[in-house]
N, C-alpha and C positions, 0 to 999 in steps of 0.2 A: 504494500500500500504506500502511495505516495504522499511527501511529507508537502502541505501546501505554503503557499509562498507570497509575499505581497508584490504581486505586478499592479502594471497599468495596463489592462488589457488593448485588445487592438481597437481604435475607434471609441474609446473611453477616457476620461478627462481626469480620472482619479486611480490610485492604487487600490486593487482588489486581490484580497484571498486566489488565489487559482491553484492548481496541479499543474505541475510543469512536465507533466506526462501528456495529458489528454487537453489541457487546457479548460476544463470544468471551471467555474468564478463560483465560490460561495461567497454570494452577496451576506452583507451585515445589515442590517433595518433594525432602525428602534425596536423598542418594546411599547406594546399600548398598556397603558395602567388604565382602571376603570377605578370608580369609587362614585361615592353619594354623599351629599349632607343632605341628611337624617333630620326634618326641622319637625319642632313639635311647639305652633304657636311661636314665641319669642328666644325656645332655647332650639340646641345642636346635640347633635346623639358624637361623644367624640370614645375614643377607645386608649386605651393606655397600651402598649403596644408591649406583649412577652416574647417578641425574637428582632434579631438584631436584623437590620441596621434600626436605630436609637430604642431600642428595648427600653422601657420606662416610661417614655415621654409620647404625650396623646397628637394621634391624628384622625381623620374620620376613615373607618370604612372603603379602604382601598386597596385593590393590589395588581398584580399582572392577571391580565387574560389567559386564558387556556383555550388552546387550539377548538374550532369547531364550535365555540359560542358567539353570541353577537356580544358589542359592548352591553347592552340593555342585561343580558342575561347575565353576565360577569360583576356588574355592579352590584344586580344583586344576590350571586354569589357570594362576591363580597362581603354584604352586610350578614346575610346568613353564618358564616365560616368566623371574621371576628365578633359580631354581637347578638349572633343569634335571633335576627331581625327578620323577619320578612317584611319588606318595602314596597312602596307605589311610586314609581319612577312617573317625575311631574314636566320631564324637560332636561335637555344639557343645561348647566350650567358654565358653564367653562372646558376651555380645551386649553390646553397648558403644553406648551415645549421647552422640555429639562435637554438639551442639545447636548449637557458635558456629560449624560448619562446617557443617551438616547435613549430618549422616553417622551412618548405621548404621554399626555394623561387627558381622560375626558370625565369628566365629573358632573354629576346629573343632580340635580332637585328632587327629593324624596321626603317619604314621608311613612311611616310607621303603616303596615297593610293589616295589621293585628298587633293588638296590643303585647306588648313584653322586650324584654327583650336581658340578655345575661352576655357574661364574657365566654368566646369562642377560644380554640385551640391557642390562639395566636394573640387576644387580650389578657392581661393581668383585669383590669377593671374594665367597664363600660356605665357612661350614664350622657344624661343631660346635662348641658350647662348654659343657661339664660347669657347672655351676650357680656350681662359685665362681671361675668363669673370664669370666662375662659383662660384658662391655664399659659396664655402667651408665651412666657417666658421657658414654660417646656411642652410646646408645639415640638412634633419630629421634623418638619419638612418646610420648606417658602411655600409649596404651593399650597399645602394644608390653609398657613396663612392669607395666602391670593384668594382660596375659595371662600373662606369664610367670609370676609369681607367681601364679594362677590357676591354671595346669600344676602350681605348683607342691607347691599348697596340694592336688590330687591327689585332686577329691570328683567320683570318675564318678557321671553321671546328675545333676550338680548343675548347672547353668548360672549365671557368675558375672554380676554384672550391675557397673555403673560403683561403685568404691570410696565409702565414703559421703561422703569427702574432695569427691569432686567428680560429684557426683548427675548432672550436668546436661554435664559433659564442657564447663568451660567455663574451666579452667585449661590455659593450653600449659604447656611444659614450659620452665624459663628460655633467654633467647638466641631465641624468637620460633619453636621448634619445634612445630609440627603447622599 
């Protein structure tokens, strides 16, 4: 088996993965992240997160897609898997580009489909938090923070896109978070 190599293929404008046997290109493509905020009235369904990356510190309800679902269905996979939620997906909200990680992220408007809800495999806790009750200071992610306020700012049918701060999603958040 051949070991692959970064060319620039023929007719191509960047360096790609290829076999310098057959010439095969394994292309690289982001990853799509899916997730929700979770509103209930004036608060956020947020989750405390028990594996790494930032294990401890809350984001909502998000994570990579798995092949063969749509976003709609991964979201709320999602919420199911860390909070035990079943959701009523109301809209995107936001589609976000982390470009230093290649990562989509598309994050939807939701809303509790049945009542309850408990920490999944992957939360330590799970709850609500009214707007001037959120834990800012240990948020896991920027976009965590871009979405809430995005929820917050409250423009259905609008789709927020990455703050102008950081066009390109290419600021972590201090302490080496995202």
């Amino acid at each position: 088996m051949s070991r692959f190599v970064r060319r620039i293929p023929e007719g191509d404008d960047r360096e790609r993965l290829m076999c310098p046997d057959c010439g095969h290109v394994a292309y690289e493509n982001p990853k799509v992240v899916v997730g929700s905020i979770v509103a209930e009235g004036d608060s956020v369904l947020l989750c405390r997160r028990a594996i790494e990356p930032r294990s401890g510190f809350w984001t909502i309800p998000a994570g990579y897609m798995e092949m063969g679902e749509t976003v709609e269905e991964g979201a709320r996979r999602e919420a199911w898997e860390e909070a035990r939620a079943r959701i009523a997906l109301e809209g995107v909200l936001a589609v976000y580009s982390i470009a230093r990680l290649g990562q989509v992220q598309v994050i939807f408007r939701a809303r509790l489909e049945e009542p309850g809800f408990e920490p999944g495999p992957e939360s330590l806790e799970v709850r609500h938090f009214a707007w001037g009750d959120i834990p800012w200071d240990d948020i896991a992610f920027p976009s965590v923070r871009w979405a809430l306020r995005a929820w917050r700012e409250g423009r259905p049918g609008e789709v927020a896109l990455n703050p102008p701060e950081d066009r390109r999603g290419i600021r972590p958040l201090p302490g080496g978070a995202e």
